[in-house]
Biotite code that builds the C-alpha atoms (Angstrom):
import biotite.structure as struc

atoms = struc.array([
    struc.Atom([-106.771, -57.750, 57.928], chain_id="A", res_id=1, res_name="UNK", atom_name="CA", element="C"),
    struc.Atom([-107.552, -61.599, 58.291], chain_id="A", res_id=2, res_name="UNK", atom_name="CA", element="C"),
    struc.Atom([-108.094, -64.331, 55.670], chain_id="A", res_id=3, res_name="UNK", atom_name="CA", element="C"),
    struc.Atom([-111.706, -63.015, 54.907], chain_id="A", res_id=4, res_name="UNK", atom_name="CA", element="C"),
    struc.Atom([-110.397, -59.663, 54.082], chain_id="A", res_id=5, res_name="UNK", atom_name="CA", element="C"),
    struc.Atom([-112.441, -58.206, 57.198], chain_id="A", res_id=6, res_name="UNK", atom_name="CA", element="C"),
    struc.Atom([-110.927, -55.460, 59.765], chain_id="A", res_id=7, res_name="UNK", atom_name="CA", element="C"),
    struc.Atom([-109.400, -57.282, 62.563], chain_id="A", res_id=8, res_name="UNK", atom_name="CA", element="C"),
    struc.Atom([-111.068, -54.943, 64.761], chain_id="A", res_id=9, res_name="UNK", atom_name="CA", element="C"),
    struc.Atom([-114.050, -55.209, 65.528], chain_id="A", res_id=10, res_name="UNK", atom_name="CA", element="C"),
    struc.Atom([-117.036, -52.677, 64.246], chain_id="A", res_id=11, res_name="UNK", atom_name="CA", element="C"),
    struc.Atom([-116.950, -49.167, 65.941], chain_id="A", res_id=12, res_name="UNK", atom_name="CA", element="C"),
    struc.Atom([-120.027, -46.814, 65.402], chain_id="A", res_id=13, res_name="UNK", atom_name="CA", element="C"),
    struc.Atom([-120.585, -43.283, 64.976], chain_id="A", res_id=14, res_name="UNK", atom_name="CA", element="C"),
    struc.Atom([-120.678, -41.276, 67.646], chain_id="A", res_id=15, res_name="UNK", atom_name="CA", element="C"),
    struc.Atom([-117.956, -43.659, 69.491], chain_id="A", res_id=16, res_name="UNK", atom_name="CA", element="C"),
    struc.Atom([-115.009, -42.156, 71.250], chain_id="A", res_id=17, res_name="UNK", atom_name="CA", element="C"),
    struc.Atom([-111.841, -44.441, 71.427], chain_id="A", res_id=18, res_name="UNK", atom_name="CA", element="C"),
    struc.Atom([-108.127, -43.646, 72.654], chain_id="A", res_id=19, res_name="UNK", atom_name="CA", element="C"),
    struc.Atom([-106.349, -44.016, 69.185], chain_id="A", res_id=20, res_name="UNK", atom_name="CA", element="C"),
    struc.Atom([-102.526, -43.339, 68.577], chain_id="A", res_id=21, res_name="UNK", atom_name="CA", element="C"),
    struc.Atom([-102.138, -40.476, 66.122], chain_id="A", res_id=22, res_name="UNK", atom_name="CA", element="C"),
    struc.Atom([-98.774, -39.979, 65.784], chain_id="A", res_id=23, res_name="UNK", atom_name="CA", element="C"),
    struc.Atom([-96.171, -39.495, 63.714], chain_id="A", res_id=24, res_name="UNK", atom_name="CA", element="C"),
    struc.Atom([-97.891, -35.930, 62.797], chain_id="A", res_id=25, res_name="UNK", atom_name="CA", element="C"),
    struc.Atom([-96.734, -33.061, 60.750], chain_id="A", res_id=26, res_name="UNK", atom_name="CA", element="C"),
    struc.Atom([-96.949, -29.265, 62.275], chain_id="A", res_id=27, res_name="UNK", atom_name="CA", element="C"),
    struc.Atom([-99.528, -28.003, 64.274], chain_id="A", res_id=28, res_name="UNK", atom_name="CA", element="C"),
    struc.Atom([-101.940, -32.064, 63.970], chain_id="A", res_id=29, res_name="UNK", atom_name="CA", element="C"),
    struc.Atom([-103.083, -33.298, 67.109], chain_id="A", res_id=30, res_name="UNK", atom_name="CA", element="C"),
    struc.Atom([-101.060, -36.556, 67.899], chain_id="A", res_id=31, res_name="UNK", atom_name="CA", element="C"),
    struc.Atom([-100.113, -38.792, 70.580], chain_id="A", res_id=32, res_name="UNK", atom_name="CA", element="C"),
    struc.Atom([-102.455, -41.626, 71.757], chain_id="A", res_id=33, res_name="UNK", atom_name="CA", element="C"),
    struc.Atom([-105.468, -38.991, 72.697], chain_id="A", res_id=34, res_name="UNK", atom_name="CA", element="C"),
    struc.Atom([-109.265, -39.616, 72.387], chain_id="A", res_id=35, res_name="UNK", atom_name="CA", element="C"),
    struc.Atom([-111.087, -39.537, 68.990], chain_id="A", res_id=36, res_name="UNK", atom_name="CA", element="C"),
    struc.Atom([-114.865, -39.666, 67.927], chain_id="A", res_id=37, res_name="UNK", atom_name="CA", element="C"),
    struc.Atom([-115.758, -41.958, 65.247], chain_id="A", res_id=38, res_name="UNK", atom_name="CA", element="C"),
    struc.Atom([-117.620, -39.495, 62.619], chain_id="A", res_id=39, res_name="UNK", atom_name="CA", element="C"),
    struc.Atom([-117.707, -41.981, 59.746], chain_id="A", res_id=40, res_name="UNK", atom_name="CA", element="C"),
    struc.Atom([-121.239, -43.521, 59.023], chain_id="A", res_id=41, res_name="UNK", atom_name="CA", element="C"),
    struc.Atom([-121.359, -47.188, 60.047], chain_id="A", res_id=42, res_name="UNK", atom_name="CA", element="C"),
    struc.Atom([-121.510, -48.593, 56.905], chain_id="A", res_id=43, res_name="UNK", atom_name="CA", element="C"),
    struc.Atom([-118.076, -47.387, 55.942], chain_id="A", res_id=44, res_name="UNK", atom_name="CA", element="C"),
    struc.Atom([-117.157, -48.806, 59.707], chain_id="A", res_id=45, res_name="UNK", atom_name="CA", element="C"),
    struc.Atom([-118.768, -51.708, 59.068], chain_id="A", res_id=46, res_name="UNK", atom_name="CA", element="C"),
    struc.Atom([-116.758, -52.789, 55.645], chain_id="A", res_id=47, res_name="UNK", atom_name="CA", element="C"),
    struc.Atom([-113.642, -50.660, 55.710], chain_id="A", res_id=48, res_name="UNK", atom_name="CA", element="C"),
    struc.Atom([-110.400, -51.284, 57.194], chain_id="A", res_id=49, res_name="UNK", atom_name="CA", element="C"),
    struc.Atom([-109.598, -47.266, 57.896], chain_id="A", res_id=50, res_name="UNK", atom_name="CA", element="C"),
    struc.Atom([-112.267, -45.039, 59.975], chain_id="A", res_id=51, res_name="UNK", atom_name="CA", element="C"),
    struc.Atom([-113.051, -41.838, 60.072], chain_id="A", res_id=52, res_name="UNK", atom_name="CA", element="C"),
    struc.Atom([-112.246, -39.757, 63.185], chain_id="A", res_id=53, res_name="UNK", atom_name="CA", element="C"),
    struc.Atom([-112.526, -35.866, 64.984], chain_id="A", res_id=54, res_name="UNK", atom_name="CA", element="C"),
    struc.Atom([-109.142, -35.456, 67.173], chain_id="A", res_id=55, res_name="UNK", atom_name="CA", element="C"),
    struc.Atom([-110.701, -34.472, 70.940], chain_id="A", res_id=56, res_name="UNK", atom_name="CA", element="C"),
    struc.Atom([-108.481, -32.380, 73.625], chain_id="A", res_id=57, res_name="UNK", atom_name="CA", element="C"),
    struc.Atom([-108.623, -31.635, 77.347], chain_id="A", res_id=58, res_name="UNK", atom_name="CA", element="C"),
    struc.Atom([-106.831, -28.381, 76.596], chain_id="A", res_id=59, res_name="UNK", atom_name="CA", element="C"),
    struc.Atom([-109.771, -26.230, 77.820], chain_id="A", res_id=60, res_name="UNK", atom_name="CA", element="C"),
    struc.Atom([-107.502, -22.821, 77.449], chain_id="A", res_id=61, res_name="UNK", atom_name="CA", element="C"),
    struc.Atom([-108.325, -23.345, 73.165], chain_id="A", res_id=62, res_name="UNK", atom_name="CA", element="C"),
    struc.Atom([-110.756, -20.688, 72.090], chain_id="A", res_id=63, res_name="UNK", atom_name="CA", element="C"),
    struc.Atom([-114.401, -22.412, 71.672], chain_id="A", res_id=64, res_name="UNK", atom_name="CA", element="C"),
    struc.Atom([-114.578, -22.074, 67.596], chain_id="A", res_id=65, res_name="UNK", atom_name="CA", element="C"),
    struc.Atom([-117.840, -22.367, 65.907], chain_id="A", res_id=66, res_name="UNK", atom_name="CA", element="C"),
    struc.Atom([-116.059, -26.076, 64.583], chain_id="A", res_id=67, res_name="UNK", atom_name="CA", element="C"),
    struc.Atom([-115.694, -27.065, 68.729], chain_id="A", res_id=68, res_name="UNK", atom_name="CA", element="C"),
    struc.Atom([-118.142, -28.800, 70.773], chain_id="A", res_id=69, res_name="UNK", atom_name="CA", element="C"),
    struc.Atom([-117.651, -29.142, 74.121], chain_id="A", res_id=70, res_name="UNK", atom_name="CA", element="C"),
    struc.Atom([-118.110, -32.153, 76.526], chain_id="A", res_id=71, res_name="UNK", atom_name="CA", element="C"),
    struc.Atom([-118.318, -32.815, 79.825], chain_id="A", res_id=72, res_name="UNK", atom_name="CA", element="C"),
    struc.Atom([-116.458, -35.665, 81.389], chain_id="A", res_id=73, res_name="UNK", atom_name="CA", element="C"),
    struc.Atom([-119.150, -36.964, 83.171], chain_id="A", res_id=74, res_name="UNK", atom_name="CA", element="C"),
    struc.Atom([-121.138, -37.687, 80.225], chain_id="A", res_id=75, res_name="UNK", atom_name="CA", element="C"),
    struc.Atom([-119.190, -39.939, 78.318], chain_id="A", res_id=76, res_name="UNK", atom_name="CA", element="C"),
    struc.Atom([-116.640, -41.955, 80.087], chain_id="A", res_id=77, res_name="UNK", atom_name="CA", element="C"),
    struc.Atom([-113.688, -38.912, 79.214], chain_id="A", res_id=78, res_name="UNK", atom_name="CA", element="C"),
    struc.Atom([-111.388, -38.502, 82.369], chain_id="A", res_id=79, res_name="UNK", atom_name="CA", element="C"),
    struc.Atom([-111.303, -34.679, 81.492], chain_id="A", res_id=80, res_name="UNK", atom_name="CA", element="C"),
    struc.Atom([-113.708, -32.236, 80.491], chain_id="A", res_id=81, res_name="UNK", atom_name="CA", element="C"),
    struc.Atom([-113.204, -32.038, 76.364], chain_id="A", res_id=82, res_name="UNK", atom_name="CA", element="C"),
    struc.Atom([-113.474, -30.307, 73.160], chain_id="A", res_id=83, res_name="UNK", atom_name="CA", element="C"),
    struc.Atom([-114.417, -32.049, 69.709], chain_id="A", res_id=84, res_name="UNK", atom_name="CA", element="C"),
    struc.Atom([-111.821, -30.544, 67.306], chain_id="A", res_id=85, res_name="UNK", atom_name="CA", element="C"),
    struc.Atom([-114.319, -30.451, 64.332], chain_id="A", res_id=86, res_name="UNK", atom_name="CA", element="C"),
    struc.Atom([-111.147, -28.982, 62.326], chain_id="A", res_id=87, res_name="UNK", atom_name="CA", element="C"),
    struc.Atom([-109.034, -31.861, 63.492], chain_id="A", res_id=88, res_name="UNK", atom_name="CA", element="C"),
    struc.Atom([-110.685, -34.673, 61.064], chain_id="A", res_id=89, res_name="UNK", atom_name="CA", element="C"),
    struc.Atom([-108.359, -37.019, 59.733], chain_id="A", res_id=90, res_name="UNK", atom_name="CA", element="C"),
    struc.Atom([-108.620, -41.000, 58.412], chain_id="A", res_id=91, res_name="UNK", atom_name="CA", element="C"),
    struc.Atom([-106.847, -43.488, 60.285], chain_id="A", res_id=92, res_name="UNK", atom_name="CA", element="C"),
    struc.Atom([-106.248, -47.271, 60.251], chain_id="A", res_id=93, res_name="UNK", atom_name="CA", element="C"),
    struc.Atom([-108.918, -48.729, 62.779], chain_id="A", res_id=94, res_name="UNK", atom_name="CA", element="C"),
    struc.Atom([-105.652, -50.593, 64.351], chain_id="A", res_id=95, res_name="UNK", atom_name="CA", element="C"),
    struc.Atom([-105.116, -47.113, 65.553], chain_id="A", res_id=96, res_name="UNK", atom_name="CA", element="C"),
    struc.Atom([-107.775, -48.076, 68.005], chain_id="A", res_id=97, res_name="UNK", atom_name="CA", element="C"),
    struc.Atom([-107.140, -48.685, 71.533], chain_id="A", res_id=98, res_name="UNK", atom_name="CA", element="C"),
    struc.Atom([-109.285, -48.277, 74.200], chain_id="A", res_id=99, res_name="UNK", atom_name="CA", element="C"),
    struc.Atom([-113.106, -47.713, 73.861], chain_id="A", res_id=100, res_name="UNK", atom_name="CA", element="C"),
    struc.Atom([-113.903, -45.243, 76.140], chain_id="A", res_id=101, res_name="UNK", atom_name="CA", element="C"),
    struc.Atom([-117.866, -44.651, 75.510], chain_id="A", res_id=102, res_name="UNK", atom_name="CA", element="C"),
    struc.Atom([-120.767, -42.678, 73.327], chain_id="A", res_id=103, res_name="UNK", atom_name="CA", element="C"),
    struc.Atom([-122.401, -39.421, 72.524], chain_id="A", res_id=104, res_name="UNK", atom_name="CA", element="C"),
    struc.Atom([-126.020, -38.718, 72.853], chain_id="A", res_id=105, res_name="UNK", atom_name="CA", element="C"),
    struc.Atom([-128.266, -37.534, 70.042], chain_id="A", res_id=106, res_name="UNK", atom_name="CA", element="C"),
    struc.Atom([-128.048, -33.864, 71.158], chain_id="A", res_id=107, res_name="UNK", atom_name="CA", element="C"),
    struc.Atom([-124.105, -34.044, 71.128], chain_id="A", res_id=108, res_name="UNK", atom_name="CA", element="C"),
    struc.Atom([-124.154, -36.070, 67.982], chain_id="A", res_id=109, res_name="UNK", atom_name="CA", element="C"),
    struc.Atom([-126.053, -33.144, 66.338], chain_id="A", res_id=110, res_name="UNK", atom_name="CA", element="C"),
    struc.Atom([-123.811, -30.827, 67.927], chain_id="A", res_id=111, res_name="UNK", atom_name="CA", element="C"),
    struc.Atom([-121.275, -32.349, 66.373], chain_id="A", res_id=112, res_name="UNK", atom_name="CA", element="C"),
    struc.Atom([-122.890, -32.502, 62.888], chain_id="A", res_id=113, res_name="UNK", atom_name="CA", element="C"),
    struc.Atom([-123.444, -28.920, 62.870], chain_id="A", res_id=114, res_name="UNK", atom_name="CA", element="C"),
    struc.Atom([-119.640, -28.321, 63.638], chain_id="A", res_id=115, res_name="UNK", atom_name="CA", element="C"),
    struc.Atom([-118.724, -30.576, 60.713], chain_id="A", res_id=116, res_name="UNK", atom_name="CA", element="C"),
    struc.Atom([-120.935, -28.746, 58.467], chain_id="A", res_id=117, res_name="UNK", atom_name="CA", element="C"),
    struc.Atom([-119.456, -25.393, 59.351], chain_id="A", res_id=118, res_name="UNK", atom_name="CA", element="C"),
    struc.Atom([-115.701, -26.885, 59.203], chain_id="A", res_id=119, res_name="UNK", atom_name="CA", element="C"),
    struc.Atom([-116.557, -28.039, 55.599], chain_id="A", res_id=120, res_name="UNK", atom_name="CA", element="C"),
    struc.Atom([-117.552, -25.086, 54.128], chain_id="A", res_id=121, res_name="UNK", atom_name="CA", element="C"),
    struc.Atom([-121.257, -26.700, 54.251], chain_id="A", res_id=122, res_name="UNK", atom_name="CA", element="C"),
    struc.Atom([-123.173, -23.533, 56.240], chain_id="A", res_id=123, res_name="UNK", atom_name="CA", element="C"),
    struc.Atom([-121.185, -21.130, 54.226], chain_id="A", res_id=124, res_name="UNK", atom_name="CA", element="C"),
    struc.Atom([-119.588, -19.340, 57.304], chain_id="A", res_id=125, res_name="UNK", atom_name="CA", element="C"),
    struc.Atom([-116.047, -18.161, 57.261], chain_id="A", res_id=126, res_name="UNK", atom_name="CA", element="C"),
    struc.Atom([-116.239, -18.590, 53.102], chain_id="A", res_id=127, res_name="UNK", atom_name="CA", element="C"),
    struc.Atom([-115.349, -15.404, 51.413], chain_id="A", res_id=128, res_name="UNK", atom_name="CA", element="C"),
    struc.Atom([-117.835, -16.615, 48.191], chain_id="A", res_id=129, res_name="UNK", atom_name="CA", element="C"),
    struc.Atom([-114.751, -16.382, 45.961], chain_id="A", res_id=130, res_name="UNK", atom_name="CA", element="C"),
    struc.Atom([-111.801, -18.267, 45.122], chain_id="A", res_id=131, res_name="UNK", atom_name="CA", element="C"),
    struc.Atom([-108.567, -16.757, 46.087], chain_id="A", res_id=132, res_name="UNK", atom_name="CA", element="C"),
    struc.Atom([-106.582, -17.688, 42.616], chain_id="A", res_id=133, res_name="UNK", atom_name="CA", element="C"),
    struc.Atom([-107.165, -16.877, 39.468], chain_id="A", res_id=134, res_name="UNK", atom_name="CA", element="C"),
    struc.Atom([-107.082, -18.923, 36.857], chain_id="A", res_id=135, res_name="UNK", atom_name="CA", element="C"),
])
């Protein structure tokens, strides 16, 4: 952070991939300096010094899950056609940050939204409509 209590980086926007470093990790995490999409809204971006991020892979061999969305390298500055690990959400330290590497469109964006929502619970697939434990 400098003097004005301001990220040192400067602002990233939704929809944003970046190379980040994610490691040290624990189990089965993605980790290793790998690209991420920036899935925080930008007014959290703008003011806070951690960001919001989905973990992406190349490993195309991963079974597509209702929480992936695919990409295509072509369309976004990725070396390798990718997946969007909607399960892989984490908060990092923007100075996890490397290299900007480019941006979504709308369509993916929604894509991607939809993936969130299913991750979260939010669509109500893959919830069982009870809890587990008892109290």
């Amino acid at each position: 952070m400098n003097r004005e209590n301001k990220p040192d980086k400067p602002n990233v926007f939704r929809g944003e991939l970046y190379y980040a470093d994610l490691s040290p990790v624990v189990g089965s995490e993605q980790g290793g300096v790998r690209p991420v999409l920036i899935i925080q809204n930008d007014m959290g971006n703008r003011h806070s010094p951690t960001v919001i991020v989905a973990a992406i892979t190349s490993k195309m061999t991963k079974a597509l899950l209702p929480t992936h969305v695919s990409l295509g390298r072509e369309e976004n500055g990725l070396k390798q056609d990718s997946v969007v690990l909607m399960e892989q959400i984490r908060t990092i330290d923007r100075n996890r940050l490397k290299e900007y590497i480019g941006r979504l469109k709308q369509e993916q964006m929604a894509r991607v939204e939809t993936a969130a929502a299913v991750s979260l619970g939010l669509l109500g697939m893959g919830n069982t409509g009870r809890n587990s434990r008892t109290a």
